[in-house]
C-alpha positions as CSV (number, residue, x, y, z in Angstrom):
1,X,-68.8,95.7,42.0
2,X,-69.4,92.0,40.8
3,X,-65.7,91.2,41.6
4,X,-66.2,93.1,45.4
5,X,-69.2,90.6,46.0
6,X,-67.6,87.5,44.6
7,X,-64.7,88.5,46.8
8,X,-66.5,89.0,49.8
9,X,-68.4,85.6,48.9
10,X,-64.9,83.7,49.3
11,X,-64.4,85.5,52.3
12,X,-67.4,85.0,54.0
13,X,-66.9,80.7,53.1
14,X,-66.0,78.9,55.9
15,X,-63.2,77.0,54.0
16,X,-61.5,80.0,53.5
17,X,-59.8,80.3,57.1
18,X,-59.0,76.4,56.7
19,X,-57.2,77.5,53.6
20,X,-55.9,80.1,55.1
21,X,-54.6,78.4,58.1
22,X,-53.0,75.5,56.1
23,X,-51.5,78.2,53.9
24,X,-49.7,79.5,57.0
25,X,-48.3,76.1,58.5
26,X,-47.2,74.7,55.2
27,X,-45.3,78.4,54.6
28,X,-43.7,78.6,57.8
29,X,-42.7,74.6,57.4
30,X,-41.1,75.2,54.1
31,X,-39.1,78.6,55.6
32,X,-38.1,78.4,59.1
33,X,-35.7,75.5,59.3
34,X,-33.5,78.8,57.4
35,X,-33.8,80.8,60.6
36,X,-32.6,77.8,63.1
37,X,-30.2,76.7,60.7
38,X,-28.5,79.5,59.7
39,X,-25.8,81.0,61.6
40,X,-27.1,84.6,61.0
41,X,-30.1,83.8,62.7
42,X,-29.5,81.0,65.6
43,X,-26.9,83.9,67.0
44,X,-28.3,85.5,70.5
45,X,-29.2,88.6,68.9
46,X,-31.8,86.5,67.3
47,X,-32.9,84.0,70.2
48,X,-36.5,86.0,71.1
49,X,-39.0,83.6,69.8
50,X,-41.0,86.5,69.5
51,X,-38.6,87.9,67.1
52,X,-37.8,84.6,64.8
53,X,-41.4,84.3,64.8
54,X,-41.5,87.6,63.0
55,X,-38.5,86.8,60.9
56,X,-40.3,83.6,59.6
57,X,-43.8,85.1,59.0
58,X,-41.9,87.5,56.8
59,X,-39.8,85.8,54.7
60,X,-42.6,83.1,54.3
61,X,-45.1,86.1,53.4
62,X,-44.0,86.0,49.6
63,X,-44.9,82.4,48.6
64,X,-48.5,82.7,50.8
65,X,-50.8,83.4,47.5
66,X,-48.5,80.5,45.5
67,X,-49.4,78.1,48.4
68,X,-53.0,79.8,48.7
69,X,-54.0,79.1,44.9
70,X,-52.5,75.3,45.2
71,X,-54.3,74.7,48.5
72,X,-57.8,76.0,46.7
73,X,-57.1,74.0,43.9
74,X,-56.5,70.7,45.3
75,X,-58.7,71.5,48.2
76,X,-58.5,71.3,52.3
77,X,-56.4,68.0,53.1
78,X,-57.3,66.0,56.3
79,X,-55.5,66.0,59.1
80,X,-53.2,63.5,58.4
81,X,-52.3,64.3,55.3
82,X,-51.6,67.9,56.6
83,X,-49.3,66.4,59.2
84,X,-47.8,64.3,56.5
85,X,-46.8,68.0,54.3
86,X,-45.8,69.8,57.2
87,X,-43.2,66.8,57.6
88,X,-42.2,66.9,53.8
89,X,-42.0,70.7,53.7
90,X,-39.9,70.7,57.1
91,X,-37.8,67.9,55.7
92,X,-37.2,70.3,51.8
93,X,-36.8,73.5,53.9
94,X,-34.1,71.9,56.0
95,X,-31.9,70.5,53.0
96,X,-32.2,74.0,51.4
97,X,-31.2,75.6,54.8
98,X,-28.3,73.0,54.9
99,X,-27.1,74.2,51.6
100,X,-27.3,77.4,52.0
101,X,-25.8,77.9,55.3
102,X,-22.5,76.5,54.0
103,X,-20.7,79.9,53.1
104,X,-21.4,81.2,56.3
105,X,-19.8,77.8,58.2
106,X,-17.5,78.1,56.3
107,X,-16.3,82.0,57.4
108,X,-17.3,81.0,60.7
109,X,-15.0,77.9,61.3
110,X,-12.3,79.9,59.2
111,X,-12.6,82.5,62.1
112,X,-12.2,80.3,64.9
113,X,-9.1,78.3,63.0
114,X,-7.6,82.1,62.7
115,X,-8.6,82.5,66.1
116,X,-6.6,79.4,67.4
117,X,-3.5,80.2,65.7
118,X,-3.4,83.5,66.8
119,X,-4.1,81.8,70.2
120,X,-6.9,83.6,71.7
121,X,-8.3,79.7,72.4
122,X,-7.0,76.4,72.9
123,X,-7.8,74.4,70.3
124,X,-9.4,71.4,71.9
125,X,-11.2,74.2,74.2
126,X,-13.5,77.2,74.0
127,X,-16.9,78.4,72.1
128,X,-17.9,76.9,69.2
129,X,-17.9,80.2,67.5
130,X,-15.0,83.0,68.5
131,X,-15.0,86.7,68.4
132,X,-13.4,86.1,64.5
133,X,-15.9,83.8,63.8
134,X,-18.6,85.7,65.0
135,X,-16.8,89.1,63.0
136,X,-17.0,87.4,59.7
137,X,-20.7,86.3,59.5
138,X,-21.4,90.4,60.4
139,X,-19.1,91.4,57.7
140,X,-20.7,88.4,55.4
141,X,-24.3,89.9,56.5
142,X,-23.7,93.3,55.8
143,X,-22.1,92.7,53.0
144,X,-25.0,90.7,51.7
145,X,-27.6,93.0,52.7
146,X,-26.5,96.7,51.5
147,X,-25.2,94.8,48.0
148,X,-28.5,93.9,47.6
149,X,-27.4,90.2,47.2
150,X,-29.2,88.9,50.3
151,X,-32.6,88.3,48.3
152,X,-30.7,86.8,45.4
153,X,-28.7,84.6,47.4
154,X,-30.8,83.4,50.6
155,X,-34.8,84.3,50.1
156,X,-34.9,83.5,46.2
157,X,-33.9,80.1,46.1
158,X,-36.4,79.0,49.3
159,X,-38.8,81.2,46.8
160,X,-38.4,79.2,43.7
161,X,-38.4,75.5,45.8
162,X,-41.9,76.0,45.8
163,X,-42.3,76.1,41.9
164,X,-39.4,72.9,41.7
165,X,-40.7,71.3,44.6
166,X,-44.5,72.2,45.2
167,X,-46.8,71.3,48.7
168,X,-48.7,68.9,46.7
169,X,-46.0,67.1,44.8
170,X,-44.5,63.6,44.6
171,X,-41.9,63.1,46.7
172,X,-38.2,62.6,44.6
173,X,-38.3,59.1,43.0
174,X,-34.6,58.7,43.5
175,X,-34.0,59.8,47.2
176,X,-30.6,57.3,47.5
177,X,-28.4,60.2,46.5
178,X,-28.9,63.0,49.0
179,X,-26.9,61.5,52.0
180,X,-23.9,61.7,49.1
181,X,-24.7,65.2,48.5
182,X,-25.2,66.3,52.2
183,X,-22.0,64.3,52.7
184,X,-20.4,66.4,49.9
185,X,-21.6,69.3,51.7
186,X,-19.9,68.9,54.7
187,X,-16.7,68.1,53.2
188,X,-16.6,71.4,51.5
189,X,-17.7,73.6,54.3
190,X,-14.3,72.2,55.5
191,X,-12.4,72.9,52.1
192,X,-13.9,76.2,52.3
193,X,-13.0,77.1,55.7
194,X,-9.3,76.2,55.6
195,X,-9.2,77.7,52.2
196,X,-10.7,81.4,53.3
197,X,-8.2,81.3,56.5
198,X,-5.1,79.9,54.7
199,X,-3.8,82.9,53.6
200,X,-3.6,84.5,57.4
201,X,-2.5,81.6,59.1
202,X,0.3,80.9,56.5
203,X,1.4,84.5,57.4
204,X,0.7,83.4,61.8
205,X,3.1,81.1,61.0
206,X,5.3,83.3,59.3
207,X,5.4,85.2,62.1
208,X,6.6,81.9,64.4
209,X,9.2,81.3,62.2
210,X,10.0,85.1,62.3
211,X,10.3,85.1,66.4
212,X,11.8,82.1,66.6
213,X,14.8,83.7,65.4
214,X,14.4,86.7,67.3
215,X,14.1,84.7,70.1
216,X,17.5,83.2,69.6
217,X,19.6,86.2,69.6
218,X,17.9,87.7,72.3
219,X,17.4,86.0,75.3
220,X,15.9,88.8,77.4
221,X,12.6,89.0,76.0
222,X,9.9,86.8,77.1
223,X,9.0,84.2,74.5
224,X,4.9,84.2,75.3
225,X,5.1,88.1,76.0
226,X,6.5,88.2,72.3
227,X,4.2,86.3,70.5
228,X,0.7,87.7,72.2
229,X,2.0,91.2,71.7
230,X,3.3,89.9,67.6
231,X,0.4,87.9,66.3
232,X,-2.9,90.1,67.7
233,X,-0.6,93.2,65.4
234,X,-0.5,90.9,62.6
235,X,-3.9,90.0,62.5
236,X,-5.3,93.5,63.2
237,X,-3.0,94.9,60.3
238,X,-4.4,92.0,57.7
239,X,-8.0,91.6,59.0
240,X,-9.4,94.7,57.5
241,X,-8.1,94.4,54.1
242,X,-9.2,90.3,54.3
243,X,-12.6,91.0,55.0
244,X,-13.2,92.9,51.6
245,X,-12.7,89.7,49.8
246,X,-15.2,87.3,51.8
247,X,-18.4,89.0,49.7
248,X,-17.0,87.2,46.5
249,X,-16.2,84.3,48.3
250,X,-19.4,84.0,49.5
251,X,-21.2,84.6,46.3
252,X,-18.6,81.8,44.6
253,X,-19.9,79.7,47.3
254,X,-23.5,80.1,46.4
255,X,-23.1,80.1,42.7
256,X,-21.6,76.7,43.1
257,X,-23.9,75.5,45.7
258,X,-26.8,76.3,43.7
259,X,-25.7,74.3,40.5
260,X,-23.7,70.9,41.8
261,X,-25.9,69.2,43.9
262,X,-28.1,66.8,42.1
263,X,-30.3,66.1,44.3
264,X,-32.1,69.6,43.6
265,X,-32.3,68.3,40.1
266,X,-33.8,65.5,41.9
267,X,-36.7,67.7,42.9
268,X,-38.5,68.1,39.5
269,X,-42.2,68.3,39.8
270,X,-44.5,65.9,38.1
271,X,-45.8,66.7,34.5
272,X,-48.9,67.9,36.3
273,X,-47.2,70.5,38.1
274,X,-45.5,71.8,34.8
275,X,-47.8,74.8,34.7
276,X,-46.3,76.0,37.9
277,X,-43.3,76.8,35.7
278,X,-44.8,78.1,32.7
279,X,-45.7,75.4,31.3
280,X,-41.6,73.4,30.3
């Protein structure tokens, strides 16, 4: 009964929607840079602001009582230096987005390379994203999701940033290396791609090589006819059977993303924040 009345005490304070408020804006800072980032989520399916809205107050709902407790601790900041968070936590979120959106650029631009070999688009025309592309990252998804790997891979790292990296912390005292490692990023979302579509585009090519032959020993049959009725088979026949492999290349991905980069090492809290992490 003591604990229902101290409760309701808390409540009843007029700080505690203040807290409660800043809880929510430093959350949804630190998570939804993921959801415009991330080529699951910045797809039409998912362009109702009503429904990323949703998507962000639900992954952020987790780390509310971490952010909560801190808030309470270290009590209600002023305006500015509220502004000043929401910046910093916008600014962590969207590296961590960065990094873990690779796999899926990778799959997507491996899609649209297969795509342009296979010559359903020019190459210096079309989408951004193809029908490939776009057939990969739902695969990738799906995969993710019913494996159970989605949490492990995409909410639990944003999860743990706020025990590495809390609202209240020092900013990294070293910041001169993250350019390097967002520059290291990009070049291997462009290793990665080539590297998941090599394989079927070595066998597109084949397949030129193949007709180019056939076309010389028979001159009746249409060159262009040939090769949109030869590659679309090829790739249907080797598409299926590819896609099984793009879970573990994801999770390779991810497993190396999560370890390289230094400038996650970078974001060590202070010795004061130690506790946050049992204490080491």
């Amino acid at each position: 009964m003591f604990f229902v009345c101290e409760m309701l005490n808390f409540v009843a304070d007029q700080n505690f929607f203040e807290l409660l408020g800043a809880t929510l804006i430093l959350s949804i800072a630190r998570t939804s840079p993921l959801i415009f980032v991330n080529p699951i989520f910045s797809r039409h399916q998912f362009q109702s602001g009503f429904l990323q809205m949703s998507i962000i107050i639900a992954i952020s709902a987790p780390i509310f009582p971490t952010v909560f407790i801190q808030l309470n601790a270290y009590g209600i900041p002023t305006p500015f230096l509220l502004v000043v968070l929401v910046l910093k936590e916008i600014v962590i979120g969207l590296v961590i987005a960065i990094l873990l959106s690779v796999p899926f650029w990778a799959v997507d631009s491996a899609g649209k390379i297969i795509e342009n070999a296979v010559g359903f688009s020019p190459a210096s025309e079309g989408e951004i994203s193809g029908s490939i592309g776009n057939l990969f990252l739902t695969f990738a998804f799906v995969l993710l999701f019913f494996t159970g790997l989605y949490y492990e891979l995409i909410l639990d790292p944003i999860y743990k940033s706020i025990i590495v990296w809390p609202p209240f912390a020092a900013f990294p005292s070293s910041s001169d290396t993250i350019l390097l490692d967002l520059v290291e990023v990009l070049q291997q979302i462009s290793e990665s791609s080539f590297i998941i579509a090599l394989p079927i585009v070595a066998l597109l090519l084949l397949s030129d090589l193949i007709a180019g032959f056939v076309l010389k020993y028979t001159q009746a049959i249409s060159p262009s006819f040939l090769m949109l009725s030869l590659k679309p088979l090829i790739l249907i026949i080797l598409l299926f059977p590819f896609v099984t492999v793009l879970l573990n290349i994801v999770k390779l991905e991810y497993r190396e993303l999560l370890t390289v980069p230094e400038v996650l090492q970078e974001m060590l809290p202070p010795k004061e924040w130690r506790w946050l992490n049992g204490g080491q």
